[in-house]
N, C-alpha and C positions, 0 to 999 in steps of 0.2 A: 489616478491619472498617471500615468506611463512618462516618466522624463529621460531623454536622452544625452550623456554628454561627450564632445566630441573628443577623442584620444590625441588628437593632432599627429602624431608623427606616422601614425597609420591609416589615417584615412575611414578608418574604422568606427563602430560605436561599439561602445562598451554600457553595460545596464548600471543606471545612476542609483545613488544611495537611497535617494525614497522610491525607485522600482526594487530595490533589494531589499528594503524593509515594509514591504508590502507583503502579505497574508497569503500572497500564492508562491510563497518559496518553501523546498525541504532539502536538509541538507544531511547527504547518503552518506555514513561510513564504509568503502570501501576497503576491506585489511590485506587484500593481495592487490593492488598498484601498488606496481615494483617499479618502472621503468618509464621514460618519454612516451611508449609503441600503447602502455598501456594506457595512459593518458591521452592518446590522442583516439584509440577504442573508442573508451568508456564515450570520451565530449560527442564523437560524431554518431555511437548507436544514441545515446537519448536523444541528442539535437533531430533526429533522423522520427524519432518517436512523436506520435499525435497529438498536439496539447502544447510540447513542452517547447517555452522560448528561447532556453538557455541553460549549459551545462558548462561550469568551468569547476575543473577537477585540480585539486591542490595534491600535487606527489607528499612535496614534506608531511603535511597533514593526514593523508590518505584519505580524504574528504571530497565531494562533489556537491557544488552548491547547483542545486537545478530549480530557475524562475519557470512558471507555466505561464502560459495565453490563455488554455482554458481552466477553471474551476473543475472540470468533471475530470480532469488527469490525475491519478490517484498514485500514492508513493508505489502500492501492490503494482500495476503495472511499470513503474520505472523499474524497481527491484526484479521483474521478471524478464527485463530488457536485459537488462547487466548479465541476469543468468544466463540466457540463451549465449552471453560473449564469453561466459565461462567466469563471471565474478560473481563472487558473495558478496550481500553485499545489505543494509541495512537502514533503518532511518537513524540518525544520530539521537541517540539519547542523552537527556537532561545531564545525566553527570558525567560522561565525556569519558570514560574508563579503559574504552579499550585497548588504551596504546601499553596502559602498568600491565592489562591482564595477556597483550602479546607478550611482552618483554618476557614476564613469570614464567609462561610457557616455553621460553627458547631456552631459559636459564637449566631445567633440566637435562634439556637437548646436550648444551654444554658438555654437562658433567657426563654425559652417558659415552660422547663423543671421546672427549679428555680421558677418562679412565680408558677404554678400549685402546685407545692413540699409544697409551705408556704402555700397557701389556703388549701389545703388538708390536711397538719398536722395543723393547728387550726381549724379546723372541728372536727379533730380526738381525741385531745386533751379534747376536752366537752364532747365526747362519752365515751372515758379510763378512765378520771377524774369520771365519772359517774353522774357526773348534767345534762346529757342529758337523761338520765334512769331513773333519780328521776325524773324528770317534767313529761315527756310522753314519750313511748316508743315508738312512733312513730315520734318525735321527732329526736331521734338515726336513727331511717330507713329513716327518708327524711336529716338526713345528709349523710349518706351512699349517696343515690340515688346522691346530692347536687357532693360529692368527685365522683362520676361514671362521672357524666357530666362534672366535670372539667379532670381528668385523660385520658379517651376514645380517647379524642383530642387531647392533648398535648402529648399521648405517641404515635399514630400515624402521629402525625407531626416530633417532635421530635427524637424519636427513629429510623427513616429511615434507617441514615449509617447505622445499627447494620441489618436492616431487608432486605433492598438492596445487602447486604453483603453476606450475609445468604442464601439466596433467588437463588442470584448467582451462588453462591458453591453448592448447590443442583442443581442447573440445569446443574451443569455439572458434573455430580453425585461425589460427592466429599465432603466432611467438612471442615470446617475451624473451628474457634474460634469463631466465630459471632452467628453459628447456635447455639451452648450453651446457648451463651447468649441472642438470640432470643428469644429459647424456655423457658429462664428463665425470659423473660422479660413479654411473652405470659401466659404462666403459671400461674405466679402469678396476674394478671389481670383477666385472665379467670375465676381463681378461686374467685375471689374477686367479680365479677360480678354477680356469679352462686349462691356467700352467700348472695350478696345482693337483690337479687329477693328472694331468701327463705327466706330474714328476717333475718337472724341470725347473730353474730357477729364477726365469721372470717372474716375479711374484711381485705386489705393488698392492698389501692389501694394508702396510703402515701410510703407504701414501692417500690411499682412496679415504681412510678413515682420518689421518690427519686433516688432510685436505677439508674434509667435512667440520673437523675441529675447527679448522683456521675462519672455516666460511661464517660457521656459528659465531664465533666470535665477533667476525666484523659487523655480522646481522645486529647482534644482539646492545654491539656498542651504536650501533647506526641507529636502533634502534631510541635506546637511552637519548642519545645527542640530538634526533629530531625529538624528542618531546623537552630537550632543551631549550631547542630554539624553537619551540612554537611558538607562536602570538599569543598574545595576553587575550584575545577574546576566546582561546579556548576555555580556559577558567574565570572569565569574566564573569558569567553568570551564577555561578557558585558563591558571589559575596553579593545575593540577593538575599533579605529574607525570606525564610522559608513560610512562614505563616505571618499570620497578622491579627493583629485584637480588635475585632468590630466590637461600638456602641451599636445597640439594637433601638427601637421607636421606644421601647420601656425603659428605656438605659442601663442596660444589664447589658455589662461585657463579655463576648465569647470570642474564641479563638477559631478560625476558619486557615486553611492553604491560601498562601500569598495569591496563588494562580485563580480561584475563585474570587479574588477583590475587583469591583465594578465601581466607574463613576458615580457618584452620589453617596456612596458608603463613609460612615463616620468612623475614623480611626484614633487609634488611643496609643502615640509609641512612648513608652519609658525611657529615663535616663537608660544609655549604655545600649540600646536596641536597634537596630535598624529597621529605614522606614521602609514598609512592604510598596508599598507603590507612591507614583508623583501625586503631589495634592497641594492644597494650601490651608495654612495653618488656620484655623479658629478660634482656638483658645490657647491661650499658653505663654511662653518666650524660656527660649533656651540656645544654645551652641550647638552647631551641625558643623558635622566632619566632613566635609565639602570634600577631600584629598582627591576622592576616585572620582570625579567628576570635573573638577575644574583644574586638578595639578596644584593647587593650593595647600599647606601643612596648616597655613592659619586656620581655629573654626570663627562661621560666620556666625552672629548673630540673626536671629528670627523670631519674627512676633506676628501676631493676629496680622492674619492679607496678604503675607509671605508664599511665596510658593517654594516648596522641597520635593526631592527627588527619591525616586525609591535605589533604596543602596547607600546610601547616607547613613551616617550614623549620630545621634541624639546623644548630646554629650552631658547635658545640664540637668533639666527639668523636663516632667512630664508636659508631650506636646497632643492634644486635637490635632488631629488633621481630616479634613474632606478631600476623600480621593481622587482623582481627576481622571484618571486612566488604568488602564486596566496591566494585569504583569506582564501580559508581551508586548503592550503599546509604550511603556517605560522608557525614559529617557537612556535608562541601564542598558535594556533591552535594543532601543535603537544604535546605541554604541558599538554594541558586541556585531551586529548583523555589519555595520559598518563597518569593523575591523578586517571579520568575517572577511567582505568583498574586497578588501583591500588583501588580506592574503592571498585570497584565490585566486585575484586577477591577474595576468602577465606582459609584461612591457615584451620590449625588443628582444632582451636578451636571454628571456624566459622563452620566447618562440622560436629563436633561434638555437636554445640550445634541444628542445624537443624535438626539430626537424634532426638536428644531428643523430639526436640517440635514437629515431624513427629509422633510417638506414640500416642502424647497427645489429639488428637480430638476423636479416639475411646474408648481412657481411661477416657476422663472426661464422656462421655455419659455411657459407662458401671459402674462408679464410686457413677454418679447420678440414675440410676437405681440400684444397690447393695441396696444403701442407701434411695431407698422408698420403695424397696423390703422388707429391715430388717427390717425397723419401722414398718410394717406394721404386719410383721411376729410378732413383739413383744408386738402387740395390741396395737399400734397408732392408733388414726386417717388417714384417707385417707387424710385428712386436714393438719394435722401434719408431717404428713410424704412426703407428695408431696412439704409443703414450706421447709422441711430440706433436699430434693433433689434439689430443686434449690437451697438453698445457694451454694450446691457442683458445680454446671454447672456454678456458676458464677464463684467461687474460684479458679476456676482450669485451667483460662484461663494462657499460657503458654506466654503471651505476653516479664514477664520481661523474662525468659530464652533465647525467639529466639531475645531479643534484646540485650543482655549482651555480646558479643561482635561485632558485626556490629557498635554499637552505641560508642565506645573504638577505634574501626579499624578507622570509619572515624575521630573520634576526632585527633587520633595520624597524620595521615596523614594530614588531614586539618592544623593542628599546622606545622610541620615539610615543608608543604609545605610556609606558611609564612616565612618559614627563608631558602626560597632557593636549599631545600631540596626534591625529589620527589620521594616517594616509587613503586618501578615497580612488585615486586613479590610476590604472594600469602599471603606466610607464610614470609615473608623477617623479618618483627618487631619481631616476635615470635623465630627467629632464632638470628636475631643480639642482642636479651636478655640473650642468653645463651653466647654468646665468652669470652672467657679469654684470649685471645690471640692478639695484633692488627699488623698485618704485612704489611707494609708500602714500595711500589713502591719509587723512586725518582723522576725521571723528569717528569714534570706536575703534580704530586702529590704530593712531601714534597716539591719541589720544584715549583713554578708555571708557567714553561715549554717556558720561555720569557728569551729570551736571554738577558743581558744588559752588556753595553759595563764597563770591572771591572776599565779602566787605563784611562775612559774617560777625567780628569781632565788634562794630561799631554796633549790629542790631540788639536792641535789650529783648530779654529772655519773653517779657511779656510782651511786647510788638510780635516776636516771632510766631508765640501761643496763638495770641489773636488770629495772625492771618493764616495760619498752619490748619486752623480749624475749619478756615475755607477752604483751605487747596487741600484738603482730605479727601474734599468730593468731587474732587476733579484726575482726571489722568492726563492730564497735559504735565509733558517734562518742565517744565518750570513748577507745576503746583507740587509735585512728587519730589522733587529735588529740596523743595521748603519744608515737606512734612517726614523726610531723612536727616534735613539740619537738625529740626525741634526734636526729634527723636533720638539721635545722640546726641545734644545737649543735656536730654533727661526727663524733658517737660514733656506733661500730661496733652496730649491730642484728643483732643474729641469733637465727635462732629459736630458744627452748630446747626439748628435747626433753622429751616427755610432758606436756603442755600441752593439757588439756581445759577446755572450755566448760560451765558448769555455767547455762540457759536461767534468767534474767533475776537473777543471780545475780556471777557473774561468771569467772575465770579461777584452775584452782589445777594447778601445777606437781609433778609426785608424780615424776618422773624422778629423773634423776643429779643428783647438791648436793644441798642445802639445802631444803625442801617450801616453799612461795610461795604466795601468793593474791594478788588482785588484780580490787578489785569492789567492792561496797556496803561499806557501813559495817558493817553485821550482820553478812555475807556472812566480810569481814575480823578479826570479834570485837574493833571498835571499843565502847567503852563508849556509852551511852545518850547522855549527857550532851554529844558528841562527832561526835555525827551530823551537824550541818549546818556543822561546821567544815570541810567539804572536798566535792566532787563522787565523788572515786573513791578507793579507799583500798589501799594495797598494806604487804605488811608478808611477812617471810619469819620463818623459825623463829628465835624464840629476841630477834627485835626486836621494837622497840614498832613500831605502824603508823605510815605518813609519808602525810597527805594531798595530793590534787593537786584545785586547786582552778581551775574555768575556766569561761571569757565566752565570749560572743557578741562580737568587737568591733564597733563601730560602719564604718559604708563611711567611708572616707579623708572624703569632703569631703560625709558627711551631715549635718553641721551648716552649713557654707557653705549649702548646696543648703535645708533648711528654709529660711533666714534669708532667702533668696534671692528662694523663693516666696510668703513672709510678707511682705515689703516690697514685693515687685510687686501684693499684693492678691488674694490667692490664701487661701483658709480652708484651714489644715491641719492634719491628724490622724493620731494615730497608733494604730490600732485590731489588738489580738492576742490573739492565742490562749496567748501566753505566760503565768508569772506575774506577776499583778497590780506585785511589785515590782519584778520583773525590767524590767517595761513603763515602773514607773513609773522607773526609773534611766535607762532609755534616750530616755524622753520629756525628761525634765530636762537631761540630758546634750543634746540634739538641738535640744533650743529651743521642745518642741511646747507648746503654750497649752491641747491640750486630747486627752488620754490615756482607751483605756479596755480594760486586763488580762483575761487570762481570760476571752475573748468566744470563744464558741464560734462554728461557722458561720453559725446561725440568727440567735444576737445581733449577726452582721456583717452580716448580710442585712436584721433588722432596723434597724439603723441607716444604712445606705444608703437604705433604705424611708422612713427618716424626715426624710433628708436631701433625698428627690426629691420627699414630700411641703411639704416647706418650700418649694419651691421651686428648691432647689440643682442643679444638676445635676456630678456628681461623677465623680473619676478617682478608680478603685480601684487601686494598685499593690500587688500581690501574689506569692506565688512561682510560681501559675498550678498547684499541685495540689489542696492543700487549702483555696485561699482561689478554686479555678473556681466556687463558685456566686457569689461576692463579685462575682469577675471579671465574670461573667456579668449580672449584675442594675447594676454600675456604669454610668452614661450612657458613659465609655470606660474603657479596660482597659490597663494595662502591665502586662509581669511580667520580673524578669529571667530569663533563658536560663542553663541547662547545659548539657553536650555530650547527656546521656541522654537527657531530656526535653522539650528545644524543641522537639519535633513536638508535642506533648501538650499545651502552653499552649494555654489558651481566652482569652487576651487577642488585641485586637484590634494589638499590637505585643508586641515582646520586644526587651531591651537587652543587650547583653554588658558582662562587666569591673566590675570592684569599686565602679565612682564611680556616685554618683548623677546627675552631670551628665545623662547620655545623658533623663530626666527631663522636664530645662529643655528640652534641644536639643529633643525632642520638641515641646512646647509650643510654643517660638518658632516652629517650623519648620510647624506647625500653624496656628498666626495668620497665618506670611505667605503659604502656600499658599492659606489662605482670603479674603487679600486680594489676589493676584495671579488667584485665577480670576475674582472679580467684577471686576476691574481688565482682563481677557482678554475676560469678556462685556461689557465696555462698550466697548473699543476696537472691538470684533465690530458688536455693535449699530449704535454711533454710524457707521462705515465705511458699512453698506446705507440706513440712515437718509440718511447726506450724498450719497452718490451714486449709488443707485435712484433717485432722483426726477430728479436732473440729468440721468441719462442719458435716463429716458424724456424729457426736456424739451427733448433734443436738445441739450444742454451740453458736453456729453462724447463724444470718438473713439474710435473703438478703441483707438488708440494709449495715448492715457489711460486708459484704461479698464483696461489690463493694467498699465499699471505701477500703480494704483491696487490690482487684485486682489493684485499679489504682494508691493508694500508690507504690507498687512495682512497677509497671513500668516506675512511675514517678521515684524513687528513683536509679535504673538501669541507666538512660539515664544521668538525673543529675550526678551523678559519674562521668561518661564518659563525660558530658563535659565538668568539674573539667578541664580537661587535657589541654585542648585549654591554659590555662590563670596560672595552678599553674607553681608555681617554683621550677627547678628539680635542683637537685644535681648526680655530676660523682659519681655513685656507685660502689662500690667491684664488682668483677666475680662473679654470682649469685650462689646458693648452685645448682643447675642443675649441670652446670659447670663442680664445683668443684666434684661433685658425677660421673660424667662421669670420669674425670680425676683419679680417685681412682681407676681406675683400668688398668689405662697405666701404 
């Protein structure tokens, strides 16, 4: 089933988390998207292609996630699409390698570049200095000739990427940023060769091959720093088990590939092992290292009926498990594709910066023709004026613009996901930097949706035993919450026999012993008078009944976490579908200023409504089932995550694990993404601003010209992965915010 959710500030849709982890997606490695021009190709030849629903290509990454419409669209024809545009381009494979095996490849480039660079300028050095013009002037021409023969080679060994690149985009009639610097790479050598056969002393072949050094470099650290900052789902997958130990029908253990494990198969994981795929436990009881899953450092306990997930690690005792799901239907599995969509997708300011650096291939080539045009006009040299139109084709390359926010998107989201956190929508970060407002669900969200028994201290160990052995056989949140009591307590559970379910009533015992019930108060033959003295009531022949009486508790640090967002300036509520008192116990207890019980969806929907007509623009946190149209109609959306359900949230994030921190992190981590990309478009901006105009002015060499391109881009990505590692602070409502709200 195909779900769509609405992007809100565009009007647009974007393909929801269980349309992207659905079986008709493959996701291409592309190794040459350089640029915005190339990114905006690739999306519209497949979008354009038969089959296919959806192409959103991630620059940082050099990835394209493409969903199909139909089954019969096969990767061979996407991959043949790309070719005709002039890209290579491949299905992503399991271990994710190509970005270490690019880098290794430039690293030579490097050293070939850098050695010829230093012979070349101490050549050149004798000839400027002019002790090679004093002794003989031929002298100067057989160093010339000496830098021809070292440069010729080294800039077509060397220089490749930039020429493969180039090469490419032309043949599928199209520009990039490489052909610029191709032809500035070309240019200045051509020229330098054509002085050198006439003798004379324009010669520029330290610069051509410098140049090519400085380029490499920036490539190579650009390189390193995007696989810095990529998102954690590119290595996600790689802390799955690789294989897995089936029991067989004869029970003889063998070892089979994790990717061969099928529901119904019996699994055997060891202390120390991870578990190859989701199942639940059999036989056993041990400690599971929950961390990659729930953001949790505590392990949980599990025992027979448990359900675990594959990626988990088995910390105690050998565990049984019956598998549940197969290795790409994994909860692991559905994480990373989730992450996956959340990289590749792009808010506002990811399309805004691609429309920008879409202009840029036929502006720098009109900008370097302007400017050999003028000089020439203004009685330059052909000489002068063609090396001060390359500086412009080099300067002008748009690299830090179309990386100044992709390089930010994946930082925030790589971070946010180490802490349990998984961003699902476009623009979701750019949105949740604007809320002044945090309105806050109850059960399963301020609350952590686990019943516990409030009066357990007064029930004896053997009352508990007893009725625990009823609510075994039941899955009603009351009988499940009884047979977690007795079970950390310590006591033995087992099921009694002849134990029927009586529908919305409760549980009555008619077997061997004693006749039992266990259930309402009526149900039980609790007196009137006696009814709201307990939640569930259990009683056996011949005794009075013993009530069990139980909470919602509050999340570990949900009152930190209000008090938190109250003193940073944050309006917060606490809005449920609970009872009124119940609501009002947990608002008082939490800190909230302003409570309201008993609100069905519509009066959630209305009060969001009322809240966007004021002006406010509001974060709805919710459980993401019965509070999705909340979710949905909030300015942004959090919901916490379970294993069954986190495909099914309609918020634009989901958080793991009991605390409400993951909340704040969200927030702060939201404000600084939103100031490090405006921080990325100014570095951007300010960079072509300062030296487009120096260059056309003839200010600037090649030489400068490149180390000036690869500073920027260097200096764009660093920024953004600043993000992964600094430490943030709960900020104020941002002045956005606050300027929308001025006129409610």
């Amino acid at each position: 089933m195909e779900t769509v959710v609405d992007t809100r500030s565009t009007g647009t849709t974007e393909v929801a988390a269980n349309d992207v982890a659905s079986t008709l997606t493959v996701t291409l490695a592309v190794p040459h998207m350089m640029c915005g021009g190339c990114v905006r190709t690739i999306e519209q030849a497949l979008q354009a292609s038969p089959g296919v629903g959806a192409a959103r290509a991630n620059l940082s990454a050099r990835r394209v996630l493409v969903t199909f419409k139909s089954p019969s669209t096969s990767t061979t024809d996407l991959i043949g699409v790309l070719k005709r545009e002039g890209f290579t381009s491949a299905e992503l494979a399991d271990d994710g390698l190509g970005d270490s095996t690019r880098t290794s490849s430039l690293l030579p480039r490097v050293g070939v570049a850098g050695f010829a660079a230093a012979n070349i300028m101490l050549l050149s050095v004798s000839v400027w200095s002019g002790h090679a013009s004093d002794m003989d002037n031929s002298i100067a021409t057989l160093f010339h000739w000496i830098s021809a023969l070292i440069a010729l080679p080294a800039i077509a060994y060397a220089a490749q990427p930039f020429f493969v690149s180039a090469i490419a985009a032309l043949r599928g009639r199209r520009l990039n940023m490489d052909v610029p610097i191709s032809l500035g790479i070309l240019l200045a050598t051509a020229m330098s060769l054509f002085q050198t056969m006439r003798g004379t002393d324009q010669v520029y072949f330290d610069a051509a091959v410098t140049l090519v050094f400085f380029l490499l470099i920036g490539r190579t650290l650009d390189e390193q720093m995007r696989a810095k900052s990529r998102g954690a789902a590119e290595n996600l997958l790689s802390l799955k088990a690789m294989t897995a130990t089936i029991i067989g029908e004869d029970g003889a253990a063998r070892q089979i590939p994790a990717r061969l494990v099928v529901p119904g198969m019996r699994m055997i994981a060891a202390a120390g092992e991870r578990i190859a795929a989701d199942g639940i436990v059999t036989s056993g009881r041990s400690e599971i290292d929950e961390s990659l899953i729930t953001g949790e450092t505590l392990p949980r306990l599990v025992q027979t009926g448990d359900r675990v997930h594959a990626g988990t690690v088995n910390g105690a005792a050998p565990l049984h498990i019956e598998a549940t799901s197969t290795d790409d239907n994994t909860l692991l599995a559905e994480i990373a594709r989730l992450m996956l969509a959340g990289e590749q997708s792009r808010g506002r300011y990811v399309r805004l910066a691609d429309r920008a650096a879409r202009l840029y291939a036929p502006a720098v080539h009109v900008l370097g023709l302007t400017t050999f045009v003028g000089w020439m006009i203004a009685g330059a040299g052909w000489e002068q004026a063609l090396t001060y139109a390359i500086a412009v084709l080099i300067i002008t390359c748009p690299c830090a613009l179309a990386l100044a926010v992709p390089a930010v998107q994946v930082a925030a989201t790589s971070r946010l996901f180490g802490r349990g956190i998984i961003v699902k929508a476009a623009d979701g970060l750019e949105r949740l930097s604007e809320v002044d407002t945090i309105v806050f669900d109850k059960t399963g969200t301020l609350t952590v949706g686990e019943l516990r028994l409030s009066d357990g201290q007064s029930i004896a160990d053997s009352v508990l035993a007893s009725a625990a052995a009823l609510a075994v056989s039941s899955r009603h949140p009351y009988a499940q919450a009884l047979v977690r009591e007795a079970r950390e307590r310590g006591l033995g559970v087992e099921v009694r026999a002849g134990v029927r379910e009586v529908a919305g009533s409760g549980l009555v015992a008619d077997g061997d012993g004693a006749p039992a019930r266990l259930g309402s108060a009526q149900w039980v033959g609790v007196p009137q008078h006696r009814h709201q003295d307990a939640s569930l009531w259990f009683a056996e022949a011949g005794q009075d009944p013993i009530g069990f009486l139980f909470e919602d508790r509050l999340r570990p640090d949900a009152i930190a976490a209000v008090a938190e967002l109250q003193k940073a300036g944050y309006a917060v509520e606490l809005l449920s579908g609970d009872r009124p008192e119940a609501v009002e116990q947990a608002a008082r207890t939490a800190g909230f200023l302003r409570w309201q019980g008993g609100a069905r969806p519509d009066a959630k929907l209305d009060r969001l409504q009322a809240l966007k007509e004021q002006g406010h623009l509001a974060l709805m946190v919710g459980d993401g089932l019965n509070d999705a149209p909340a979710l949905a109609t909030g300015h942004a959306s959090l919901s916490p995550a379970s294993a069954v359900d986190i495909s099914q949230t309609a918020a634009d994030a989901v958080f793991q694990g009991e605390h409400l921190h993951p909340v704040l992190e969200t927030l702060m981590v939201a404000r600084a993404s939103h100031r490090m990309a405006l921080q990325n478009f100014a570095i951007a901006i300010l960079y072509n601003l300062a030296f487009v105009p120096l260059a056309m002015a003839g200010y600037v060499t090649p030489l400068v010209a490149a180390i000036a391109m690869s500073t920027s881009s260097i200096i764009v990505t660093a920024n953004a992965v600043r993000l992964r590692t600094m430490a943030l602070a709960l900020e104020a409502p941002g002045t956005t915010a606050a300027t929308k709200r001025g006129h409610g």
